[in-house]
Steps between C-alpha positions, in 0.01 A plus 500: 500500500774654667647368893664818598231763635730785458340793320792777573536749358115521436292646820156477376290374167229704338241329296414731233196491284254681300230573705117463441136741648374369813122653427276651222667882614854371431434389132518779328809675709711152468461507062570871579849398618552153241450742218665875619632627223299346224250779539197261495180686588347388863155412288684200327640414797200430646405278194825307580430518883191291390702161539607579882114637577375113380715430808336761717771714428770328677815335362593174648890585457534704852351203735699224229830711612373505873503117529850496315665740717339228789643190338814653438524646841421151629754270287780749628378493850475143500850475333646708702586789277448838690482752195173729496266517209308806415309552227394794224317552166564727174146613492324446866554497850696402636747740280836406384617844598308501863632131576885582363450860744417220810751239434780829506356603838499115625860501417535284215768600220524177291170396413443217246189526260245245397289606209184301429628450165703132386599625144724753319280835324498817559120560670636162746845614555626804413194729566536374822905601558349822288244539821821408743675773353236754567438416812854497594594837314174641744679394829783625366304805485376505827856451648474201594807229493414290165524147570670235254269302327516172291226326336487099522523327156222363278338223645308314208755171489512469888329179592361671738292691310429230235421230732164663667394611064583044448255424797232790369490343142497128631247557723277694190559204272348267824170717503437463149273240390638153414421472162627874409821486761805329244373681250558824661700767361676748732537887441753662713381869522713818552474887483482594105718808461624679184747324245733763522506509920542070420758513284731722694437343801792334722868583395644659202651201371155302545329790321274315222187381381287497821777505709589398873148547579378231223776297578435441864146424479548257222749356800258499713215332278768244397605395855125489638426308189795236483409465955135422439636276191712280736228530792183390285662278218273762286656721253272807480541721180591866645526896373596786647201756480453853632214725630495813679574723167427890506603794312473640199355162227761662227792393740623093482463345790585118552189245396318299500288640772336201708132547383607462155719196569211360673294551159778352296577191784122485444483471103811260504267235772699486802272411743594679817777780600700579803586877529831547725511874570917392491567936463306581814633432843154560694128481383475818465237742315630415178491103578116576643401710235657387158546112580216408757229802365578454108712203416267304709191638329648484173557082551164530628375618175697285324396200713834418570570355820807739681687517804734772612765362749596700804810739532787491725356813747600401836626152479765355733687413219503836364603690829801187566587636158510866555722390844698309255542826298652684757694300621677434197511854367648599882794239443560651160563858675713324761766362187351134556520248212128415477281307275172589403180345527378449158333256302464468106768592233475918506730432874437793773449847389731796564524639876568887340312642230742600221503799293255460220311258667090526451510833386249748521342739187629810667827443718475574887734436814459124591638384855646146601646482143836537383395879374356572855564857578460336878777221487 
């Protein structure tokens, strides 16, 4: 972690994230937003709205970012570090646009971003500087001064972020029984998205099968796997699974889905499973609904004992990381010779976006990237 509390030339952070409905009348308006454009019809919307009215209609993402926004706010206040935090969302309040328009009229003009997102793709990085763009090009609009924005770098190899996912899995393979607990195999979970969005995700010149977003979970599954290696004297069989898929079933999407690797871990006899939700920072509706609502009732049908292992959300780890972050990005902008906090062998990721990088089907303006039209 970095000595020198010196965060010039940034005067504020913004957390930035995705957003969730806070109550059965948001459900349908929120999909309305995830999926403008796609001309979806509001009736199957409400069939999809069915997994957030299990939950009484009510996301858990909002009150997850809440107690992040605290934990950050405390490790810089404890540290010492006076930068402000605000937070917005891409598809509910409190809006990207509305929380951009407030940090402008608070004074701030070089705002770092935190995205709830630790890997390279295009839905968890540049849909968001997509989003950044718009929101920007609509202050612009409004005559307002445009602020400079930069977005912190993926976070997946910090320690940490990977030291809270060790703890979670450890402490899944303790409350397994005995008999079942060596045997365990671990599946580290993440957001399926297409083969095509996977394969053209991170840099040009990374550009291949399953690309920077494949590569960095593998990473990640690796590392967790080799730290509860050295930490148990066990050495747990692991795969990287996926869940989460939608869209059209003629489109590839990356497999196997976790259900079906739970058959399959089944058929094979492993007698247990870890799932470490690796792709998720907070237990969010998607962690609730596919992992703890079908995984979990899948193993039960299987009669395979399962644990999932907690996510980072609001650990003290995580928010001495995001300081970490900032700090190091600042010293970057200042000319400072500055190494990065990263652990495995893919090293730190970029601090600017280059052209190319993650892109989408139909091209739009992307801030905070080397093709910003807001540099």
């Amino acid at each position: 972690m970095r000595d020198a509390l010196d965060a010039t030339p940034y005067d504020a952070l913004l957390l930035l994230s995705f957003g969730g409905p806070e109550g059965p009348d948001d459900v349908v308006p929120f999909l309305e937003n995830v999926t403008r454009g796609r001309g979806i019809p509001k009736e199957r919307l409400k069939e999809v709205g069915q997994h957030y009215f299990l939950f009484g209609g009510v996301s858990p993402i909002n009150d997850q970012n809440r107690a992040l926004l605290d934990a950050l706010r405390k490790d810089f206040a404890d540290h010492g570090l006076g930068l402000p935090i605000y937070w917005g969302n891409r598809n509910w309040a409190p809006y990207l646009t509305d929380t951009l328009r407030e940090m402008v009229a608070d004074g701030h003009r070089r705002i770092l971003v935190l995205a709830t997102s630790a890997y390279a793709s295009y839905s968890g990085c540049r849909q968001y500087r997509e989003n950044l763009a718009e929101s920007l090009a609509a202050l612009e609009a409004e005559g307002l001064e445009v602020p400079r924005i930069d977005k912190l770098r993926h976070y997946f190899n910090h320690p940490g972020f990977l030291e809270p996912m060790i703890d979670g899995v450890l402490a899944s393979l303790a409350e397994l029984p005995e008999e079942v607990r060596d045997g365990a195999h671990i599946a580290f979970s993440t957001h399926s998205i297409p083969t095509a969005s996977a394969d053209t995700s991170g840099p040009v010149e990374g550009h291949g099968e399953g690309g920077a977003y494949v590569a960095q979970h593998l990473e990640v599954s690796r590392l967790i796997a080799d730290a509860v290696r050295e930490r148990t004297g066990v050495d747990h069989p692991w795969q990287l699974v996926y869940q989460s898929r939608s869209g059209a079933p003629h489109i590839p999407w990356l497999e196997p889905d976790i259900c079906d690797h739970l058959e399959e871990r089944h058929g094979s006899g492993v007698p247990a499973v870890v799932i470490a939700p690796i792709g998720f920072v907070s237990d969010h509706m998607e962690v609730l609904y596919d992992l703890d609502t079908e995984a979990k009732a899948k193993a039960a049908e299987l009669g395979l004992p399962m644990r999932r292992s907690a996510t980072v959300g609001d650990d003290p780890r995580f928010a001495a990381a995001v300081r970490d972050l900032v700090l190091e990005r600042a010293a970057v902008e200042r000319g400072q010779q500055v190494t990065p906090c990263a652990l495995g062998a893919l090293g730190a990721a970029h601090d600017v976006c280059p052209v190319g990088c993650c892109p989408a089907r139909a091209p739009k303006p992307a801030a905070v990237g080397v093709d910003s039209p807001y540099a």
